[in-house]
C-alpha positions in Angstrom: 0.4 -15.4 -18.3 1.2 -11.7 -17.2 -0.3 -8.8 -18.1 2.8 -6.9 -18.9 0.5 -3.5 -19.2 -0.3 -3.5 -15.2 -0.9 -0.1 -13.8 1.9 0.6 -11.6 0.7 2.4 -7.9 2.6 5.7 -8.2 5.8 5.7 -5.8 5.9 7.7 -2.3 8.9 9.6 -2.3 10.3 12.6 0.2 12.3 14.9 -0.8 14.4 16.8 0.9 14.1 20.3 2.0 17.2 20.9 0.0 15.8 19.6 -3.3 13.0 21.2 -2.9 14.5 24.2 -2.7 16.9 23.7 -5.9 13.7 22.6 -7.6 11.7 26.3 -7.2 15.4 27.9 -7.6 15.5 26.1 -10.9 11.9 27.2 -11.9 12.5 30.8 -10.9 15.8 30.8 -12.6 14.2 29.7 -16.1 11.2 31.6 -15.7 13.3 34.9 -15.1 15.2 33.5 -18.1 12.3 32.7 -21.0 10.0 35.3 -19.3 7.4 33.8 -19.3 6.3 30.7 -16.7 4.6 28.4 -19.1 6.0 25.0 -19.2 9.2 25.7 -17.1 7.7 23.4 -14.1 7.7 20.4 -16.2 10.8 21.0 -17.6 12.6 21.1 -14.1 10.4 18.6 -13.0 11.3 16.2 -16.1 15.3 17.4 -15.6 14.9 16.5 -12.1 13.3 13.2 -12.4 10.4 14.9 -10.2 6.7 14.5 -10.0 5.2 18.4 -12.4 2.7 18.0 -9.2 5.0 18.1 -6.7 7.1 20.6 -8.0 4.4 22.6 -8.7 3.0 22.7 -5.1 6.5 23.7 -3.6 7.1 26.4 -6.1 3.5 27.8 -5.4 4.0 27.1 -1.3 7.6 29.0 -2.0 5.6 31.8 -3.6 3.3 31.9 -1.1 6.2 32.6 1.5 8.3 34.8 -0.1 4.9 37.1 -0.2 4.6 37.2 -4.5 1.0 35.5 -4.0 -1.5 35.5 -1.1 -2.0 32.3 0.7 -1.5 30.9 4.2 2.5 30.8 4.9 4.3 27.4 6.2 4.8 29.1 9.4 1.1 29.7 9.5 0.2 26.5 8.6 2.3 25.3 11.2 1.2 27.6 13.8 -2.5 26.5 13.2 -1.5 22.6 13.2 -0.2 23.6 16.4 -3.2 25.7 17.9 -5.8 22.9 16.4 -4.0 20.2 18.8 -3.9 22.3 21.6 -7.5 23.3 21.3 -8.3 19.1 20.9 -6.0 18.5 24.1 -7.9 21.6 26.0 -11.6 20.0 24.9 -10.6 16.5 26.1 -9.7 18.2 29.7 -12.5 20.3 29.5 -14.5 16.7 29.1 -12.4 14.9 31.9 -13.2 17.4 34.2 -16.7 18.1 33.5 -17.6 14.4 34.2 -15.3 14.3 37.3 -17.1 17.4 38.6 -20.7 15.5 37.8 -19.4 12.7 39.1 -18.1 14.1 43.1 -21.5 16.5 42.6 -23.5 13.7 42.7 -21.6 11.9 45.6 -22.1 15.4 47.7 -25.7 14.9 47.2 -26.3 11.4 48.0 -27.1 11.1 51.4 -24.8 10.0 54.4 -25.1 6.9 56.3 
């Protein structure tokens, strides 16, 4: 005996840069359009056969980009992806070398036979 009301995990999906673009193109367009931008990201969404969340988040990141709203850019997120590894790489040399130093310290003090 099934349940046939199971909850159903929500799908992982990626979308392409592409349709991500026609997505925000597609709000933009309607909002310019009604004039107003209530409701025109779930109506693309729903068109699209999208997630309102996701297409929500790349028409803000989009704004975000093209300057209309303040926010950290994708290039700037990137950039600081990119500077938080390289600090985390520099650190664990930093480490390394402190304990080699402690470590050949050490044997210059230990006396000679």
């Amino acid at each position: 005996m099934g349940n046939n009301n199971q909850r159903r995990s929500p799908q992982s999906r990626r979308y392409s840069p592409e349709e991500k673009a026609q997505a925000v193109r597609l709000v933009r367009t309607l909002r310019d359009e009604l004039g107003t931008s209530r409701g025109t990201v779930q109506r693309v969404a729903n068109q699209l056969g999208y997630g309102v969340e996701s297409v929500k988040a790349w028409v803000r990141q989009a704004d975000i980009d093209d300057g209309l709203i303040g926010g950290v850019t994708t290039v700037d997120k990137q950039r600081i992806a990119e500077l938080e590894q390289e600090n985390k790489e520099l650190r664990r040399a930093n480490s390394i070398l402190k304990s080699a130093s402690a470590f050949f310290a050490a044997e210059l003090d230990r006396p000679q036979k």
